[in-house]
N, C-alpha and C positions, 0 to 999 in steps of 0.2 A: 270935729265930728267926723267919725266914719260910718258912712252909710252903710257899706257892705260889710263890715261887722255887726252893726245894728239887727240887720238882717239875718247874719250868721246868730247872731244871739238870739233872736226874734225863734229863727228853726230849733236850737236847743231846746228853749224854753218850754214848746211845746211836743217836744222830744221828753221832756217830764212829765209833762202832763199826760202824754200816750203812757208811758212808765203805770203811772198811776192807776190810769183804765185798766190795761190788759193785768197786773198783778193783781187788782182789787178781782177781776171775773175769774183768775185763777186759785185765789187762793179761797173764794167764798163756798166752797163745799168743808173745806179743814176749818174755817171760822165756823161756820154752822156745825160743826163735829166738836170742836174743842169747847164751844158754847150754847150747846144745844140749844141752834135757833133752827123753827122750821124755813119753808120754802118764802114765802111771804117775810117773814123778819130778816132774812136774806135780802129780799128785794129788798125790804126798807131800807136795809142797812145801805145799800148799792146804789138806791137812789137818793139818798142824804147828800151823796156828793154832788148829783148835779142839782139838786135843790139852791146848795152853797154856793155852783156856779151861776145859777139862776139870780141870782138873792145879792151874790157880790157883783154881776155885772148888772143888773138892774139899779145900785145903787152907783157902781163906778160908771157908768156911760154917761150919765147928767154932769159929774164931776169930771170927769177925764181931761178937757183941754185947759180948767182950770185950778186941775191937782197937778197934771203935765203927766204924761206917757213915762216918765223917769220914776218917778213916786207910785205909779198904779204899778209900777213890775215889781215894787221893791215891797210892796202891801204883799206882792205873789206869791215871793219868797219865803216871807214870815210867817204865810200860812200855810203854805206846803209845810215847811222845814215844822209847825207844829203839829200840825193833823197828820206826818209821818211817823214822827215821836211819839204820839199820842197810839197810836195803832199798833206801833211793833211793843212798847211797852205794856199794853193793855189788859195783858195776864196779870200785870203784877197789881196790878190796880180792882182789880174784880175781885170780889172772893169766890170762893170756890162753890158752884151749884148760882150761881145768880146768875140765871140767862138773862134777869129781867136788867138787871145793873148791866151786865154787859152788853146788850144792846143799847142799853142810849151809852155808852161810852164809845163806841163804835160808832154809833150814829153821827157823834160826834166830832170823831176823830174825821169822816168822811163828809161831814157838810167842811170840815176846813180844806181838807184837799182840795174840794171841789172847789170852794172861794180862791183858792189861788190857779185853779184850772178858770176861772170868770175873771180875775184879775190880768191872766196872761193876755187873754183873749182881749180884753178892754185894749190891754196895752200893743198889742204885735199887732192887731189886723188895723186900727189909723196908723201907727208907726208904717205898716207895708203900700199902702194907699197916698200915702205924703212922699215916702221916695219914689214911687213906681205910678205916678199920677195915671203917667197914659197907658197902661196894663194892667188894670185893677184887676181882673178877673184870669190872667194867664199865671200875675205873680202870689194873687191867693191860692189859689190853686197850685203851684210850687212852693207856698211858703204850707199849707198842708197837706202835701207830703210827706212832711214829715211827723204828720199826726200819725199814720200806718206804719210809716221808717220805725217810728218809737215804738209800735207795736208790735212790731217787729221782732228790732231788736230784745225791748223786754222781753216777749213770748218766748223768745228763742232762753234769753238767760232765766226764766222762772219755770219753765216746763220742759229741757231738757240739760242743760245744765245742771242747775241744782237739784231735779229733780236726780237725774242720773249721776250726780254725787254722793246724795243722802239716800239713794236707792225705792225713792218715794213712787204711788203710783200716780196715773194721769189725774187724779182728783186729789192727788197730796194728803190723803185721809194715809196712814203708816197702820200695819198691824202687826202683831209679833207673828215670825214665820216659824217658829218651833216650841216645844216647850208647853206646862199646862196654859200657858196662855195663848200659844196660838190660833192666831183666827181675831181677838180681842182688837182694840182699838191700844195702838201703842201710842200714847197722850203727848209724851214729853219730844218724838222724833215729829210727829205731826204738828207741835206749838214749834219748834227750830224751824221747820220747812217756810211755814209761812211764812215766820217771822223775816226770816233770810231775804223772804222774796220782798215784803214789804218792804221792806232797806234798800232795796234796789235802786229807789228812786232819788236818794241820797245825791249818789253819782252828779244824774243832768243836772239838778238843783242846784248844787255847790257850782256846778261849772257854769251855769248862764246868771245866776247871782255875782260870779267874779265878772262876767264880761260886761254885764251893766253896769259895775259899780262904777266907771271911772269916766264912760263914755258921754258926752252930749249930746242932747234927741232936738229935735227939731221940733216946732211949734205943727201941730196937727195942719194940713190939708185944707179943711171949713176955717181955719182962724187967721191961716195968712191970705185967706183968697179974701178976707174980711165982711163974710155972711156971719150976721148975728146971730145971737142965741134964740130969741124969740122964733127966725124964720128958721131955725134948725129944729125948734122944737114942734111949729110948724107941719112938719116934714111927717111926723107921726102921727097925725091928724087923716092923712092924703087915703082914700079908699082904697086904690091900687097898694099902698104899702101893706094897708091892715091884712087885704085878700094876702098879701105876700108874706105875714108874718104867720095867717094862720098856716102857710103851705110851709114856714120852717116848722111848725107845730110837728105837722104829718112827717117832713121828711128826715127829721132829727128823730123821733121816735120810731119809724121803721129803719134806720141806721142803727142808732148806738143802743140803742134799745135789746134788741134780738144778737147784738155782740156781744153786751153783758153779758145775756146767760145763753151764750152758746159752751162753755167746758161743762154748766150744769146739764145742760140739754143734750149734747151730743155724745157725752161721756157715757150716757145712759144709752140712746140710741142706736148710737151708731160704735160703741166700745171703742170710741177714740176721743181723745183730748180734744174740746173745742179750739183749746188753746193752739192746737196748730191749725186746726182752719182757720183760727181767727191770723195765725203767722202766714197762711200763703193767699187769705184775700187781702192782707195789707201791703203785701210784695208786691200787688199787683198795681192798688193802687198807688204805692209809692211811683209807680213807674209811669202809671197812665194819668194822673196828676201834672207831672211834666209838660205831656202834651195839651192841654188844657186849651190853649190858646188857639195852637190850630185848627181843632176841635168846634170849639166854640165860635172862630170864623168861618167856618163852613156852615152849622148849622144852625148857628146864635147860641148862646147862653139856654134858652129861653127851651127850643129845640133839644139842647143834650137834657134836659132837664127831664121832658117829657120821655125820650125813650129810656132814662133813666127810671122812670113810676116801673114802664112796662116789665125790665129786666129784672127788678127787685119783688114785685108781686110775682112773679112768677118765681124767682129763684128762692122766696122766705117757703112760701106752699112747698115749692117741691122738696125742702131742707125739712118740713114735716115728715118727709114720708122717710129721709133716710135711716137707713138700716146695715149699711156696711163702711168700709172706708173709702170704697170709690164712689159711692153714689154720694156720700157726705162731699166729699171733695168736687165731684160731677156738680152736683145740686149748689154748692157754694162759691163755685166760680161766675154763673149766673148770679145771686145774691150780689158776688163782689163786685161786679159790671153795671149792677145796679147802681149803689151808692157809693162809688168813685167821686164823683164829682156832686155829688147832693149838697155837704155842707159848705166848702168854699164859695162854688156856684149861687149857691143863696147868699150868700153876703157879698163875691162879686156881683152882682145883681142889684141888691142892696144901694152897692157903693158906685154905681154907674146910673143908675137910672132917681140914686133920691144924696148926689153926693151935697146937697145944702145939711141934709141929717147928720153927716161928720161920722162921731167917733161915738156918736149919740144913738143912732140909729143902728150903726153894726154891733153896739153892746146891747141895744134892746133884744137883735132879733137871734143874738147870741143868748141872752138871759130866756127869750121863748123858746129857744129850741134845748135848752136845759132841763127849762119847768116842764117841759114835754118828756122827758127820758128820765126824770125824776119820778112825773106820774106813773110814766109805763113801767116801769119796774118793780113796782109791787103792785101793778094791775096784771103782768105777766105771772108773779110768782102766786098769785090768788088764783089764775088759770091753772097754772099746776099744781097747787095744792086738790083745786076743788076736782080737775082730772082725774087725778092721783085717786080721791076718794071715791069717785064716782064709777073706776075701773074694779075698784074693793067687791069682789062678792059682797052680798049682802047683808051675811052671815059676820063679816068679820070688819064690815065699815062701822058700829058701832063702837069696837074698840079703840080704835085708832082719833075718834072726834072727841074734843073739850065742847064747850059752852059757844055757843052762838053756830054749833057745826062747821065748827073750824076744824083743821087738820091738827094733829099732837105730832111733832116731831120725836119727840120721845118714845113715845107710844106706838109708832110708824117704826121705829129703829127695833122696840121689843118684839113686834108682830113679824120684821122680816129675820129674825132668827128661828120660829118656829115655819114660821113660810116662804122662806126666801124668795122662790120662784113667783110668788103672787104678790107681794108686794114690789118686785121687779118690773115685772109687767105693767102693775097697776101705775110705777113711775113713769115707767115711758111711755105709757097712755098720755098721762098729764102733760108730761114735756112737749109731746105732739102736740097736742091741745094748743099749748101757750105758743108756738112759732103760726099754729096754725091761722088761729086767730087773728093776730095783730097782720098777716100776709094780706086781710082786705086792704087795708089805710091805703096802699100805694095807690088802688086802683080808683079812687077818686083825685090823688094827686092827677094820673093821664088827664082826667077826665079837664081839671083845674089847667095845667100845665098846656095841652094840646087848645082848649080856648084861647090862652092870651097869645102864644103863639100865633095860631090863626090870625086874631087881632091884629098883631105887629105886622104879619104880611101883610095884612088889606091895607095897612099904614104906610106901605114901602120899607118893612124890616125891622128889624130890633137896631133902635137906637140909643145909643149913651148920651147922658146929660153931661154937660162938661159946664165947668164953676165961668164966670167971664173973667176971675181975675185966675191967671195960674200960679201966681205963687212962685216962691223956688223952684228951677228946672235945676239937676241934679246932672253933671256931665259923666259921658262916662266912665274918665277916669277914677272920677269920687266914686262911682258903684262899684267897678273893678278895682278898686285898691286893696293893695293888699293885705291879706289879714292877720 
């Protein structure tokens, strides 16, 4: 067994799973173009994935130490590798005019994604916690960095790359530039683009599938320290956890939430690609992940946590009001300072203060903070539909609504040819709306985050629960070996 390949693989792995994220937020303006789906079927579609992660790590966390961490990466695999296939082939499979069919085949295609985004997760964060016993929350926090590295990276290969290849604009929607059609929606350059980018994900996947295949994993953390499953399951019972799962609720959905539809949002706002702000706040966090440790010894886990609520309600509101590219970028370096450290930090937290819960407990609050950014997503895109409508002169919201006073994406696309400027406007009305809105949620996080806090001080400090038996101690050679 090599630990520090483990590891290396463990980062790839989730280097696909970033893949996944950022091209699914880039390309879902040309999916909604090429399948006339409106803002809301959009979201569905967006949050199908984390549903899947929701739903497969809800069902792998129970099973994890006795399927083994080897077997739950290889489940990961099979369903990336199909809900990628499923998605870049998706045209051929839909007929032509069935928005309704090709929604649930999308839906489809991204609850499987997202299952092998819940499988990775099952597998790499006990996997990081059994090598790294006495640094749970320095080495998650460096093993997610490379959630942002991967968003990174993809953003950069989906939104200027191929984007600047195929000559596509920031929302990948293609239209003819001369000619009686120009102006029109050019179909067949806009199905390539995405398609292209979907495929993307190809790459990490083939590569951290080879470096599992061969490799031996180590008995989880909770199984060698020889804590039973009863007092692990136990652990999910404890008041303090439940308060702690509903805070991944909040800090999972003001994260990945408002990153999904920032290229929808900012595209329109701010006439720049979400897609690169979502590339230079992941730069950041790749870098400020790193230091996690020191951070978090300074001010405990508990402390970065809290000034984390403040930076993100602050930085989501003020990413409302952007209207150019510096204030988008101004506005969204606050945002990124915010949720740096949100999602690791809660599972380091997690795994230091309930580690009898195991592998059990970091896939539950993995599978909560899923079900959370699953919700938000088409609770978001319902904000910007009903925006949208609500910004509609009067005179002309009639047109634009089907049945139940829902918005017509169709119908929305007919009316901004004879009005362009007004159903412009009336979009990026909505878009405000939808960041605006969900910018409360942090600000009851402070509220949650600064009590326990307090707490721990009147306690003498945030302390880790440490197991009494420790298991395998891991030298350092075996971490530094080479790769």
């Amino acid at each position: 067994m090599n630990p520090r390949r483990l590891f290396v693989a463990s980062c790839i792995a989730l280097v696909s799973s970033a893949f996944s994220f950022v091209t699914r937020g880039d390309i879902l303006p040309a999916l909604g173009s090429t399948f006339d789906l409106n803002q809301a079927s959009r979201g569905a579609i967006a949050g199908a994935a984390f549903l899947g992660m929701a739903i497969s790590m809800f069902i792998g966390a129970p099973i994890c130490d006795a399927l083994g961490m080897k077997r739950m990466l290889a489940l990961a695999f099979l369903s990336h590798l199909g809900g990628s296939i499923l998605t870049v082939g998706s045209p051929y499979v839909v007929p032509a005019g069935s928005s309704n069919f090709a929604f649930y085949v999308l839906w489809a295609a991204m609850f499987l994604v997202g299952s092998e985004n819940g499988f990775v997760e099952i597998g790499i964060n006990p996997l990081t916690t059994t090598i790294y016993a006495r640094e749970k929350t320095h080495m998650l926090n460096v093993l997610h960095a490379w959630w942002p590295g991967g968003l990174l990276i993809g953003g950069f290969l989906a939104s200027i790359v191929i984007n600047k290849l195929m000559g596509l604009p920031d929302d990948g929607i293609a239209k003819f530039a001369s000619g009686e059609a120009a102006g029109t929606l050019d179909k067949a350059t806009t199905l390539l683009g995405w398609q292209t980018k979907a495929a993307l994900v190809f790459i990490p996947t083939l590569i951290y599938g080879a470096l599992f295949l061969y490799e031996k994993f180590p008995v989880t953390e909770r199984v060698e320290a020889g804590i039973s499953s009863k007092a692990m399951y136990a652990e999910a019972l404890r008041p303090m956890f439940l308060l702690w799962a509903v805070c991944m609720l909040m800090t999972a959905s003001v994260e990945l939430g408002p990153q999904q539809w920032q290229n929808s949002v900012l595209t329109k706002t701010s006439n720049i690609s979400g897609t690169y702000i979502l590339m230079y706040t992941s730069f950041m966090m790749f870098l400020l992940r790193h230091f996690a440790g020191p951070i978090a010894h300074r001010l405990s886990p508990v402390g970065m946590l809290t000034g984390s609520a403040v930076l993100t309600a602050i930085g989501l509101y003020l990413l409302s009001f952007a209207d150019s590219t510096v204030t988008a970028f101004t506005y969204a370096t606050i945002y990124g300072l915010g949720i740096v450290y949100f999602w690791p930090t809660m599972l380091g937290v997690t795994a230091e203060r309930f580690p009898k819960g195991g592998a059990f407990l970091l896939g539950l609050m993995g599978c909560v903070g899923n079900l959370a950014v699953a919700l938000i997503l088409p609770v978001m895109g319902s904000i910007y539909d009903n925006g949208t409508l609500s910004a509609l002169p009067d005179d002309l919201r009639p047109q634009v609504k089907v049945a139940g006073e829902k918005l017509d994406a169709d119908k929305l696309q007919e009316l901004a040819k004879a009005e362009p400027s007004v159903v412009k406007d009336a979009e990026i009305a909505g878009a405000r709306q939808a960041f605006r809105t969900v910018s409360a949620i942090p600000i009851l996080l402070f509220v949650i985050f600064a009590s326990i806090a307090i707490s721990d001080r009147m306690k003498g400090g945030y302390k880790p629960e440490e197991l009494t038996s420790k298991g395998k101690e891991f030298t350092p050679e075996e971490l530094a070996s080479d790769f």
